[in-house]
C-alpha positions as CSV (number, residue, x, y, z in Angstrom):
1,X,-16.5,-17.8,8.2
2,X,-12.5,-18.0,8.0
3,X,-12.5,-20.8,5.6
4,X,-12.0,-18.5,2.4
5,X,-10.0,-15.1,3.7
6,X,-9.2,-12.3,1.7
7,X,-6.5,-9.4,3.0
8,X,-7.9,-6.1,1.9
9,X,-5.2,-3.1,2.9
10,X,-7.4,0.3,1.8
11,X,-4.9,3.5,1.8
12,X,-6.5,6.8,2.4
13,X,-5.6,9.9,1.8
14,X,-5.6,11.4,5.5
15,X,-3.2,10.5,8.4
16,X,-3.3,13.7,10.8
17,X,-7.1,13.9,12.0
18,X,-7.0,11.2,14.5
19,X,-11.3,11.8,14.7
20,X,-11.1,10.7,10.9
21,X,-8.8,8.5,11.1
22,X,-10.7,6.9,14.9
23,X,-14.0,7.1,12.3
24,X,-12.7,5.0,9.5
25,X,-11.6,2.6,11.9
26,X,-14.9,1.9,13.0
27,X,-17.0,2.1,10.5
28,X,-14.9,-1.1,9.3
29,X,-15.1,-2.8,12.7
30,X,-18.9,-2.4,12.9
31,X,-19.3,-4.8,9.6
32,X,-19.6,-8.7,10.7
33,X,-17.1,-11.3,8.4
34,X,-13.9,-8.5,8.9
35,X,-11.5,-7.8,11.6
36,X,-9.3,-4.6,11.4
37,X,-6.4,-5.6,11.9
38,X,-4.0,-2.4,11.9
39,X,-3.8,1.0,11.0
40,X,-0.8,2.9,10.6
41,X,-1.1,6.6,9.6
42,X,1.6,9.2,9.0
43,X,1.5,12.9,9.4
44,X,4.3,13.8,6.9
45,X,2.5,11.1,4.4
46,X,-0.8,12.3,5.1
47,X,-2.0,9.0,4.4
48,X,-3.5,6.2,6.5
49,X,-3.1,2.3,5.8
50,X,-5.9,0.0,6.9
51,X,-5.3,-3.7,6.7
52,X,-8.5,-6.2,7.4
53,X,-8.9,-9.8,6.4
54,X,-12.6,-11.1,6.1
55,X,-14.6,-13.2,3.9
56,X,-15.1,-11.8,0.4
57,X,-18.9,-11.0,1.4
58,X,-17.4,-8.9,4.6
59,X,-14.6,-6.9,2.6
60,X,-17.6,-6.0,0.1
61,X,-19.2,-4.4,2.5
62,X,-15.9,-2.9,5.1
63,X,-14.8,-1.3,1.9
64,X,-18.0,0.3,1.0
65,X,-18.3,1.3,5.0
66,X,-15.2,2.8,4.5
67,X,-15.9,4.5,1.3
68,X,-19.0,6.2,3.2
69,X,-16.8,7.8,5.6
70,X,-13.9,8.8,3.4
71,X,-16.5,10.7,0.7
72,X,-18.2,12.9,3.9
73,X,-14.2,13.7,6.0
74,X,-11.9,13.5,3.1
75,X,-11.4,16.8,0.9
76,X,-8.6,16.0,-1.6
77,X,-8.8,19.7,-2.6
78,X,-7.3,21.0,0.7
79,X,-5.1,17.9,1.1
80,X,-1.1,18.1,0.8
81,X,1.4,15.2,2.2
82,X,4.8,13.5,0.8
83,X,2.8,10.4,-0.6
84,X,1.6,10.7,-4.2
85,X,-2.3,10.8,-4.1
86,X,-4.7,10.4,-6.6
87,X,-8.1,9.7,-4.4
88,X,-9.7,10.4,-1.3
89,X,-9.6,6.5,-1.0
90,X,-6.1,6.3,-3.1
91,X,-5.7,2.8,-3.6
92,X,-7.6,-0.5,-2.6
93,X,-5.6,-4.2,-3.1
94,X,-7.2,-7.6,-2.6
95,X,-4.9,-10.1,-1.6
96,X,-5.3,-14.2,-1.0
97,X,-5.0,-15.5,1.6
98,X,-6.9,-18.4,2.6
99,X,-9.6,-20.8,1.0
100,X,-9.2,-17.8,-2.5
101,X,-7.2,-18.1,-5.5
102,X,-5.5,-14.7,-7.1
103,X,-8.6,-15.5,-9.8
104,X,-11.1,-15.1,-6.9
105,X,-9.5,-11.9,-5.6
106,X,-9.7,-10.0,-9.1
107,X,-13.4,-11.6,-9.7
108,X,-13.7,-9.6,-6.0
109,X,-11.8,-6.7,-7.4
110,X,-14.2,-6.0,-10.4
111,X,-17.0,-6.3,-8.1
112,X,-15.9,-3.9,-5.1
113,X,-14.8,-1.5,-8.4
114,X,-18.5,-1.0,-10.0
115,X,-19.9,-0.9,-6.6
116,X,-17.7,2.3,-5.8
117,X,-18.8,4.0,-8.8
118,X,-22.3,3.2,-8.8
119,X,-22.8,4.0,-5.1
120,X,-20.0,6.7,-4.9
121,X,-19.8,8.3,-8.3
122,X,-15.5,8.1,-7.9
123,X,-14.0,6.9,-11.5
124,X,-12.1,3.6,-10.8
125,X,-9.0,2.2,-12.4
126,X,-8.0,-1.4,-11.8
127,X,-4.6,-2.6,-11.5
128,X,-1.9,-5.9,-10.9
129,X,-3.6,-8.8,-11.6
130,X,-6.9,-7.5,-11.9
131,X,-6.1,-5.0,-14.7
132,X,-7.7,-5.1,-18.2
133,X,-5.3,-3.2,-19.7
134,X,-1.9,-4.6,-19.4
135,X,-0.8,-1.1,-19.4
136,X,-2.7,-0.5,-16.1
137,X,-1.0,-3.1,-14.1
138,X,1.5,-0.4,-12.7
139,X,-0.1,1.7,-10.2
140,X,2.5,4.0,-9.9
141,X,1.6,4.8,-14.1
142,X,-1.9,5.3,-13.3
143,X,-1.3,7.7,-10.3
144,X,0.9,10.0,-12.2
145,X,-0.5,13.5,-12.3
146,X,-2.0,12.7,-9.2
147,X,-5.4,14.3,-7.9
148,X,-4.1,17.8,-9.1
149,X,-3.4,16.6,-13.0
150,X,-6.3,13.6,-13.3
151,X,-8.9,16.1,-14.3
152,X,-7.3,16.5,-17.7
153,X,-5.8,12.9,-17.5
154,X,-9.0,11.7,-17.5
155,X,-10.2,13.0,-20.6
156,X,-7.5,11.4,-22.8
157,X,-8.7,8.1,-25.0
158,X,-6.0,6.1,-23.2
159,X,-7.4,7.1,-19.7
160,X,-11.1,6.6,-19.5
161,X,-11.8,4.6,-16.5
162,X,-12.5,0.7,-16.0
163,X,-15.7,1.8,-14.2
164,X,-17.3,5.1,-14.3
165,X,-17.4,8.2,-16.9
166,X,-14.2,10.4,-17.8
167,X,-14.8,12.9,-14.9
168,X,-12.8,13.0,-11.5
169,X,-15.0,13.7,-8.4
170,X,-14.8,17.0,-7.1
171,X,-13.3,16.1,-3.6
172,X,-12.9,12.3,-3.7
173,X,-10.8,12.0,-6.9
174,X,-10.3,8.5,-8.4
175,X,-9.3,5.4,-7.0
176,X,-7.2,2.4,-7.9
177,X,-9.2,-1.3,-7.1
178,X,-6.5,-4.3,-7.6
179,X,-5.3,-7.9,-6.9
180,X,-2.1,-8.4,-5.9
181,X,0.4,-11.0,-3.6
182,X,1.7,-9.5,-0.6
183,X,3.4,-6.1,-0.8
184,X,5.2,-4.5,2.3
185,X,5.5,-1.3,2.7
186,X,9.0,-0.4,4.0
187,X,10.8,2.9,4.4
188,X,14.5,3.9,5.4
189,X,15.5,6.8,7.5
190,X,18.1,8.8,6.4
191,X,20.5,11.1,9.1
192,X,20.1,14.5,6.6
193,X,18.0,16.7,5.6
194,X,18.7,16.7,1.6
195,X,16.3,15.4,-0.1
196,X,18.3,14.9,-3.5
197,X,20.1,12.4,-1.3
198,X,16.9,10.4,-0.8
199,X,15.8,10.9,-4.3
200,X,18.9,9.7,-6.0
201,X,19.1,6.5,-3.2
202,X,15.2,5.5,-4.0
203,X,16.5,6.1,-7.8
204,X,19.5,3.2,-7.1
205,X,17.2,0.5,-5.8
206,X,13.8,0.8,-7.7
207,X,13.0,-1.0,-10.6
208,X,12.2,1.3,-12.8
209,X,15.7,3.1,-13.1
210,X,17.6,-0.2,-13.0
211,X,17.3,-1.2,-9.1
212,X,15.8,-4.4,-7.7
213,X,13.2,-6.2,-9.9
214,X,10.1,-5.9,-7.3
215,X,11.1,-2.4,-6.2
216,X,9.0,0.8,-6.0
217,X,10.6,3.7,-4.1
218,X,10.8,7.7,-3.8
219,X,12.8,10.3,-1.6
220,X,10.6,11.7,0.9
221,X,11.0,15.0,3.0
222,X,10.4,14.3,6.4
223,X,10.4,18.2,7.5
224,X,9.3,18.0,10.8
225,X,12.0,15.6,12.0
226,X,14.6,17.0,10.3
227,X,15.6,14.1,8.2
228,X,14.6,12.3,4.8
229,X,13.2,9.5,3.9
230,X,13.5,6.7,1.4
231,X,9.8,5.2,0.9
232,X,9.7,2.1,-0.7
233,X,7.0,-0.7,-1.7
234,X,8.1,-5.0,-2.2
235,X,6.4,-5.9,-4.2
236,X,8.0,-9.5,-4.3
237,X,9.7,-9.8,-0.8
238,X,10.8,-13.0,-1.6
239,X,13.1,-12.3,-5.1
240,X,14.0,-8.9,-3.6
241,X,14.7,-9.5,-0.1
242,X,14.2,-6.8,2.5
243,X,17.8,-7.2,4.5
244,X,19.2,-6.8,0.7
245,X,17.4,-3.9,0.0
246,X,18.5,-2.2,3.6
247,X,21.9,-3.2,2.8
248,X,21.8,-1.6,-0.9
249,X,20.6,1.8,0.8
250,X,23.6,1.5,3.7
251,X,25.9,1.4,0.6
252,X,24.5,4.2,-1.4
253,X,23.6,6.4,1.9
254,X,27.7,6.0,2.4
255,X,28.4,7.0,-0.4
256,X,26.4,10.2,-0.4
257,X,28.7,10.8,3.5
258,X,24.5,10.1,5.3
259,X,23.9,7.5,7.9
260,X,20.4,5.3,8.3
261,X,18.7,6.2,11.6
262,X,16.0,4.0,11.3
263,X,13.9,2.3,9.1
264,X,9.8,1.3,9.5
265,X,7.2,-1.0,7.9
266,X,3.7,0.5,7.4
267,X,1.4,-1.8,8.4
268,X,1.7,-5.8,8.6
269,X,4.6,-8.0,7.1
270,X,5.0,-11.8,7.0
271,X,6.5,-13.7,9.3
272,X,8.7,-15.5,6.4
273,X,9.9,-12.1,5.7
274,X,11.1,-11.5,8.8
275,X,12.4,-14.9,8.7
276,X,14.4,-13.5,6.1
277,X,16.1,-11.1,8.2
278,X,17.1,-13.2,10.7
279,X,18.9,-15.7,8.1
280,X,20.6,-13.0,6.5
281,X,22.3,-11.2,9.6
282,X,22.9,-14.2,11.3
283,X,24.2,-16.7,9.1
284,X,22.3,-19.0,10.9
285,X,23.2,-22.3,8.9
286,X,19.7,-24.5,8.0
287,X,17.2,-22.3,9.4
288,X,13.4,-23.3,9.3
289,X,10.2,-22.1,9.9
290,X,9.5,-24.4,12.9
291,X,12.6,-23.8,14.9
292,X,10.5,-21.3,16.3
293,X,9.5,-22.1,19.8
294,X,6.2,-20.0,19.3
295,X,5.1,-21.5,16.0
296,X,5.7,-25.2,16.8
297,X,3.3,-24.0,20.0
298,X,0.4,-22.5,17.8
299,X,0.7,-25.7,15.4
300,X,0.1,-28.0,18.3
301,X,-2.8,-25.9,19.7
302,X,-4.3,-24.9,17.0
């Protein structure tokens, strides 16, 4: 069964109804080849991050389960959170693990895509590796206008979808199928309330204004605490480094006179990316992988 393992992290667009969010959860768990393993939601995102691994065969089927669920307790048209949203199910990325090439993943990508329209009637757009149109690759391009603007989106040439006709479901929206390496999802914590602070920080270290390479990030109003937020996707954790990106957001927070309270990763991360972290603040000299006492313990019993 866990000879070829695929890491499917769905992202849907509702992270304060524990009942829906307890519901999704299980609707994956009760389909044999997956195991959930995490799910992180947020009340201020309004957005909840499931991350499974399973045989292709098994993520065919936990998506659709999930896609069930979503399309009967998701309502995009009463939905309103700090995360840009352009579906009920926003966004769904394959990711190799084990036994799978990149190749296998978009081949699973396609397939998971037309299975959503034809059983779910919600327009699909697919994106990184498994994009048609280079153009598409971004998903950050494709979500603009989000759920509220996609119904005129939709209708330009430039916009029909990869599967399904130019209309956005009613409730569900549209939704974003891809391939991709590893992403995590990390966000910074900010000591104010100013949100043009956040903005103009997430505006220093993404990509697209001239930050680091593999960098997606936006300012974030976190009302409820009191403090901002600088949301961020790595897209490449190894060519832009999480410690260098925390450090980057120290320097531009003192600039601004703010502190960093805190920071959080949604969902799962590598252990080389943590790794990472430790090389960087210690200095440790010649680190490896196996120095770890726990490691070099699972690679003797596994």
């Amino acid at each position: 069964m866990w000879d070829r393992l695929v890491e499917c992290v769905p992202n849907v667009s509702e992270g304060r109804r524990q009942e829906v969010i307890d519901e999704l959860a299980g609707a994956v768990r009760e389909v044999q080849g997956v195991v959930l393993l995490d799910v992180d939601s947020d009340e201020a995102h309004h957005r909840s991050v499931f991350t499974m691994v399973g045989s292709p065969g098994g993520i065919e089927g936990a998506v659709e389960a999930l896609f069930a669920v979503a399309m009967s307790r998701v309502d995009l048209r009463g939905h309103e959170g700090e995360h840009p949203r352009m579906g009920a199910v926003d966004v769904v990325p394959m990711v190799p693990v084990r036994g799978v090439t990149m190749a296998d993943c978009v081949d699973l990508s396609r397939r998971v895509g037309q299975a959503i329209w034809e059983k779910f009637q919600v327009p699909v757009y697919l994106y990184e590796e498994a994009a048609v149109d280079p153009a598409r690759r971004n998903l950050a391009h494709i979500r603009r206008g989000q759920f509220e603007g996609f119904a005129e989106k939709i209708k330009q040439e430039e916009w029909e979808p990869d599967f399904g006709e130019r209309r956005v479901h009613p409730s569900a929206g549209v939704c974003a199928v891809g391939a991709r390496e590893f992403l995590i999802a990390y966000n910074v914590n900010l000591g104010t309330s100013d949100l043009q602070t956040a903005q103009e920080i997430a505006r220093a270290v993404r990509a697209s204004s001239g930050g680091f390479r593999y960098v997606k990030a936006l300012g974030v109003d976190l009302a409820e605490r009191g403090i901002v937020q600088v949301s961020m996707n790595l897209t490449n954790y190894k060519k832009s480094p999480l410690p260098r990106v925390l450090e980057c957001i120290r320097r531009e927070a003192a600039r601004w006179g703010v502190p960093v309270v805190s920071s959080e990763i949604v969902g799962l991360v590598p252990q080389a990316a943590l790794d990472a972290v430790v090389q960087y603040y210690t200095s440790l000299e010649s680190f490896r992988p196996e120095m770890v006492l726990e490691r070099r313990v699972q690679d003797l019993t596994s």
